[in-house]
C-alpha positions as CSV (number, residue, x, y, z in Angstrom):
1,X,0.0,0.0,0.0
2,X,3.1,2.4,0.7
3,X,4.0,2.6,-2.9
4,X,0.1,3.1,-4.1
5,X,0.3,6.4,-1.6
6,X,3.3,7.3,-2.6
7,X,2.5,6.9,-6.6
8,X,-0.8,9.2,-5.9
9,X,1.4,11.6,-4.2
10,X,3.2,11.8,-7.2
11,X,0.0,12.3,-9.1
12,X,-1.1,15.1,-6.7
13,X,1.7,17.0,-6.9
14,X,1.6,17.1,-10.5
15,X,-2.0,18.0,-10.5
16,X,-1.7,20.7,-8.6
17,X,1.9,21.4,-10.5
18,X,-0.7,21.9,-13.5
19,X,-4.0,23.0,-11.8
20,X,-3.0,25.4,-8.7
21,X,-5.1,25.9,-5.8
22,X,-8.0,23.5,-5.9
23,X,-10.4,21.9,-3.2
24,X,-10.3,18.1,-2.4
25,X,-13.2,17.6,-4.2
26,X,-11.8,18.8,-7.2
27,X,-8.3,17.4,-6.9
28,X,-10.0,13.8,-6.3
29,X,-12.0,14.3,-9.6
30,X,-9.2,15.6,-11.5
31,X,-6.6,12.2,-10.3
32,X,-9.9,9.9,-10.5
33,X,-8.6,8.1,-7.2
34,X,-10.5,7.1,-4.0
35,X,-10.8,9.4,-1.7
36,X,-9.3,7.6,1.2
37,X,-6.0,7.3,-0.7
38,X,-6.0,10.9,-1.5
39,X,-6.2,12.0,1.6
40,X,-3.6,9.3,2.8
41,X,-1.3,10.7,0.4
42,X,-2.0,14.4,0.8
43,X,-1.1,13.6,4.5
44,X,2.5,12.5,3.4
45,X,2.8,15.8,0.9
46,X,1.7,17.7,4.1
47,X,4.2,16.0,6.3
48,X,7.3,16.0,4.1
49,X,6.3,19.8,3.5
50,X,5.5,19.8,-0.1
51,X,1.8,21.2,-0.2
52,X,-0.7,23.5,2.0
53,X,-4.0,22.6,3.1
54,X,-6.6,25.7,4.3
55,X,-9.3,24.3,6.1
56,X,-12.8,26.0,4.6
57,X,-15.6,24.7,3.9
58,X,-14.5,22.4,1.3
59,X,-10.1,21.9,2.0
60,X,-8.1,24.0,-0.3
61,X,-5.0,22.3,-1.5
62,X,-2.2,23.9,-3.3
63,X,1.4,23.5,-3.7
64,X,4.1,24.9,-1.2
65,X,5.8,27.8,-2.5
């Protein structure tokens, strides 16, 4: 399972590489993944530092600067 996470990482980052700021709903559209592996993996982009998550209504998601 680590190296499905890590593989939709990858696939995160380049969404939002491509996309910019979007909400979870849209970023688990756009990679067509389930949404419990998206958020697995957005939790190791958020550890190792890589992205930003804004807690609203629905998350906002973008890349770290």
């Amino acid at each position: 399972m680590i190296i499905e996470i890590g593989i939709v990482a990858g696939d995160i980052w380049h969404y939002l590489d491509e996309h910019g700021e979007v909400t979870l709903k849209e970023l688990t559209a756009g990679i067509d993944k389930d949404r419990d592996m998206v958020l697995m993996s957005l939790g190791w982009l958020a550890r190792e530092g890589h992205v930003m998550v804004e807690r609203t209504d629905d998350h906002r998601i973008c890349l770290r600067k």
